[in-house]
N, C-alpha and C positions, 0 to 999 in steps of 0.2 A: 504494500500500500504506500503510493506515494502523494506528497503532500502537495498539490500544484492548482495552477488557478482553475484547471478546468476541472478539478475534481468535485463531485457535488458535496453541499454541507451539511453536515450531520446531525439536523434540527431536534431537538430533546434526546440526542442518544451521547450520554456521557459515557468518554471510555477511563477507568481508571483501572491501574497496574494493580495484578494480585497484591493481598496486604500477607508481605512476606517477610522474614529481615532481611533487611542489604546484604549485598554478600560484595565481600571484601577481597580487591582484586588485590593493592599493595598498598602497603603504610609506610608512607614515607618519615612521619615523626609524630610524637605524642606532647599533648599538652597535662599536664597534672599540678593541680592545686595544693596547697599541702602551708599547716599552720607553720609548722616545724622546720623549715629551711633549710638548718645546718644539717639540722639529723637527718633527715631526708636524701640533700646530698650525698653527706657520707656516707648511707648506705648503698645507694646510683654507685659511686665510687669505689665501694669496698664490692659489691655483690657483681658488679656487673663490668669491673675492671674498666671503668670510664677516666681511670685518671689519668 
């Protein structure tokens, strides 16, 4: 199905995508919140040899 001017419109027929979870192609990096900063870090750094 292509999207083009000639194509006819689709008057009261809503189309929406199954309700699935996303699925995850790549993660390229993560954001995380965290009260504790230092400790935090240092465990990123000690567990995960980030340093």
């Amino acid at each position: 199905m292509a999207n083009t001017a000639r194509a006819g419109a689709r008057i009261n027929a809503t189309v929406r995508p199954p309700r699935v979870p996303a699925r995850v192609q790549r993660l390229r990096h993560v954001v995380l919140q965290s009260t504790t900063y230092l400790k935090t870090l240092d465990w990123y750094l000690d567990t995960l040899g980030m340093g």
